[in-house]
N, C-alpha and C positions, 0 to 999 in steps of 0.2 A: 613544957608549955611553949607555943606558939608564942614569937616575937611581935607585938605588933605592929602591924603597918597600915600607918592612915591611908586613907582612900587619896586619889588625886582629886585635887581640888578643881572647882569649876573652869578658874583660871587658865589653870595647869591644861585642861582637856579643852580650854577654848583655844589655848597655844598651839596645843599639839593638831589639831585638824588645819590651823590657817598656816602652820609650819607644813606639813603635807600636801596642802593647795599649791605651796611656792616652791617645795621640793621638788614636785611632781610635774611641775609644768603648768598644773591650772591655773593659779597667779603667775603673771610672768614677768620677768624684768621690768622696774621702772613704774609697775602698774600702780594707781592708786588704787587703796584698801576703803569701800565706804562703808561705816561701823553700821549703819541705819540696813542698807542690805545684805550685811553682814549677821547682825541679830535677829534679823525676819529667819535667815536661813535657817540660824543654829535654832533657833526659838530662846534664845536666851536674851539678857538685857544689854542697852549699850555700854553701860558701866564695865559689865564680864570682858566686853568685847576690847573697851578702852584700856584693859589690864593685862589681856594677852598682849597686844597688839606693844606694850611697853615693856612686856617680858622678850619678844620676839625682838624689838628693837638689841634687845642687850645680850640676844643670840646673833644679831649681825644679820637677821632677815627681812627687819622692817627699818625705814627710815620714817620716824614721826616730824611733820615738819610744820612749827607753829604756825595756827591759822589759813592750814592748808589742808593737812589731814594726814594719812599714812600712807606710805608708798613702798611698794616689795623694795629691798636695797638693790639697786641694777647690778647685774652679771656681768663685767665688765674685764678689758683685761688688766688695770692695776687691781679691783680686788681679786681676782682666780689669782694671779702672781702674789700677792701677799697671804694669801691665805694658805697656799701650797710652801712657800719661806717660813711661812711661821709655825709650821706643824712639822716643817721639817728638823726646827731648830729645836721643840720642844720633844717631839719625838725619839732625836735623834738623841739627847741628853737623858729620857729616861728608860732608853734601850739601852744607854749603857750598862746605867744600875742593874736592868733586869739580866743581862749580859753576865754580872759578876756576883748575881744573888740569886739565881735560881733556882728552883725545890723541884723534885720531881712531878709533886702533882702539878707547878704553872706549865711544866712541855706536855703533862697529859691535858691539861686545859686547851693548850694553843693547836695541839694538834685535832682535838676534837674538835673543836670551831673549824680547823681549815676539811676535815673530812666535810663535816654538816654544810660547809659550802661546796665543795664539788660535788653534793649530792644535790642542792639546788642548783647547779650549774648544767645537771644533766638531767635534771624535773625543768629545766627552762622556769624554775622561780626565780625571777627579778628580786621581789620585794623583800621577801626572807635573805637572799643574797644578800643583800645589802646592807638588812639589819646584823646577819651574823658578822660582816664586816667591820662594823662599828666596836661590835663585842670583843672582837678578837684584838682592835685595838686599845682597848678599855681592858682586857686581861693582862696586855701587854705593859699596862702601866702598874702593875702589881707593886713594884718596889719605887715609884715615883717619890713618894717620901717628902713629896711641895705641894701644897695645899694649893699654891696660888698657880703653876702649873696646869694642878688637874681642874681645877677651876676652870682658868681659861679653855684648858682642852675642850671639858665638858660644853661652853659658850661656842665653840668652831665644830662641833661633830654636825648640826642640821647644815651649815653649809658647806661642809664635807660632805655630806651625803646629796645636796641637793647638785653637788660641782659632779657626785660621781652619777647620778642618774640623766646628766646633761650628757656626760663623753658616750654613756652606752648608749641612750638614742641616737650619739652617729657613727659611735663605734661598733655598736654590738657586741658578738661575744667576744672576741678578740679584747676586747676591755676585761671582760672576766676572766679570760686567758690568762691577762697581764696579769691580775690582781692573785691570780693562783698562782702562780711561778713567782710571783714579790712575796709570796704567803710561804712557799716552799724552802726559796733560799734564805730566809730570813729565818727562823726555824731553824734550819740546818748550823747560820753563825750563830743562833744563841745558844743551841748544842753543843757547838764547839766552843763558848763562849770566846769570840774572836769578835771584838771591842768595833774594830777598824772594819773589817769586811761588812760589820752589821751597820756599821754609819753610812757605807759605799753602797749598801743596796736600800737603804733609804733615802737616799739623795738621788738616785737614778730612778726611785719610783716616782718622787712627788716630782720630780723633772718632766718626768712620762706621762704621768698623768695630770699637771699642771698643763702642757700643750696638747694634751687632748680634748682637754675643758678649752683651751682658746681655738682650737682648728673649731669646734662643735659650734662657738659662738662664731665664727667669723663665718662657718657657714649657712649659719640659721641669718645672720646679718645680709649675706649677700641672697637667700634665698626671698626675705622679705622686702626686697629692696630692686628686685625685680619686677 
C-alpha cells in the first residue's frame, strides 16, 4: 500500500510561485507585494494571498509591514552575510555527524545528486541545477538528529537558492564550476570521514559564495545607479 500524501495546500502553492517570483528576479529587492494584483493574477482570493505572503515572511522572503503592506526582504549585504554564517555554522555541525555515521547507500545518494548536476551543468539547465542543489544538501543532513536545526535549515533554503541564482547571473558557469568542485571535495572528506577538512571546505565555500552574492549586488547597484 501506497503511503499517503496530501495534496499541497492552496497556501502552500500560492507560497511557492511568489517565493519563485523573488527567487528569480521577478520581484526584486525591497519591492512591495500588492495582494489585490497579486490574486487577479493567481485567480485566487486575498485571503490565500494574505497566508502565503506570512508563510514567506517566516521563510525570510517577505517583510510584512503593519499598515503598509508586503515588501520582498531587500538583498542586502548584512542579510547575504548572515545568511552564508549561519548555514555555515549549522552545516558545518551536521557534516560532522554525517562525517562519523555514514552507510553506504547516503555516498551512493550524494554522488548521484552530484552526477545528475553535471549533467545539468552540460544541458546548460539552470533551474534543475539548482533544485538538485538544494537536495543534495538535504541528503546531507541524513544524520542531523535536531529537529530545530533542520527546521530552521528547511526556513534559509528559498533564500539560498534565491542568493545562489543572483551570483550565477553575474557569474555564470564559473558559479557552477565552484559549486561542483565544493560538491567533489566535500564527498571525498566525507569518504575519508575526515571531520576537519569537511568543516574547511565548508567555510571556504559559503566564504566564496557569500562574496559572489555581494560582488553580484554591488554590481547590479552601481549598474542601476547609473
Amino acid at each position: 500500500m501506497n503511503a499517503f500524501k496530501p495534496r499541497e495546500t492552496l497556501t502552500e502553492q500560492v507560497a511557492r510561485h511568489i517565493e519563485n517570483l523573488i527567487a528569480f528576479g521577478q520581484l526584486r529587492s525591497g519591492e512591495r507585494i500588492y495582494e489585490g494584483a497579486m490574486a487577479k493574477q493567481m485567480d485566487v482570493s486575498h485571503g490565500s494571498i494574505r497566508e502565503g505572503l506570512l508563510l514567506l515572511e517566516k521563510r525570510h522572503l517577505v517583510r510584512n509591514v503593519p499598515r503598509k503592506g508586503a515588501f520582498v526582504t531587500p538583498l542586502d549585504d548584512y542579510f547575504v552575510r548572515s545568511l552564508y554564517e549561519t548555514l555555515e555554522l549549522y552545516l558545518t555541525h551536521t557534516g560532522r555527524k554525517l562525517v562519523r555515521q555514514w552507510q553506504p547507500e547516503d555516498m551512493d545518494r550524494l554522488e548521484s545528486l552530484h552526477d545528475q548536476m553535471r549533467a545539468c551543468f552540460e544541458k546548460n539547465d539552470l533551474m534543475t541545477f539548482l533544485e538538485l542543489g538544494i537536495e543534495y544538501t538535504k541528503a546531507s543532513l541524513a544524520y542531523a538528529d535536531n529537529y530545530f536545526i533542520v527546521a530552521a535549515i528547511d526556513d534559509l533554503w528559498p533564500s539560498a537558492r534565491r542568493c545562489a541564482f543572483v551570483a550565477f547571473q553575474q557569474g555564470g558557469n564559473r558559479v557552477l564550476e565552484d559549486n561542483l568542485a565544493h560538491m567533489e571535495e566535500s564527498i571525498s572528506a566525507i569518504r575519508a570521514r575526515d571531520e576537519d577538512r569537511l568543516a574547511n571546505i565548508l567555510h571556504r565555500y559559503a566564504m566564496q559564495q557569500c562574496q559572489q552574492v555581494l560582488d553580484a549586488i554591488s554590481t547590479s547597484s552601481d549598474r542601476h545607479s547609473e
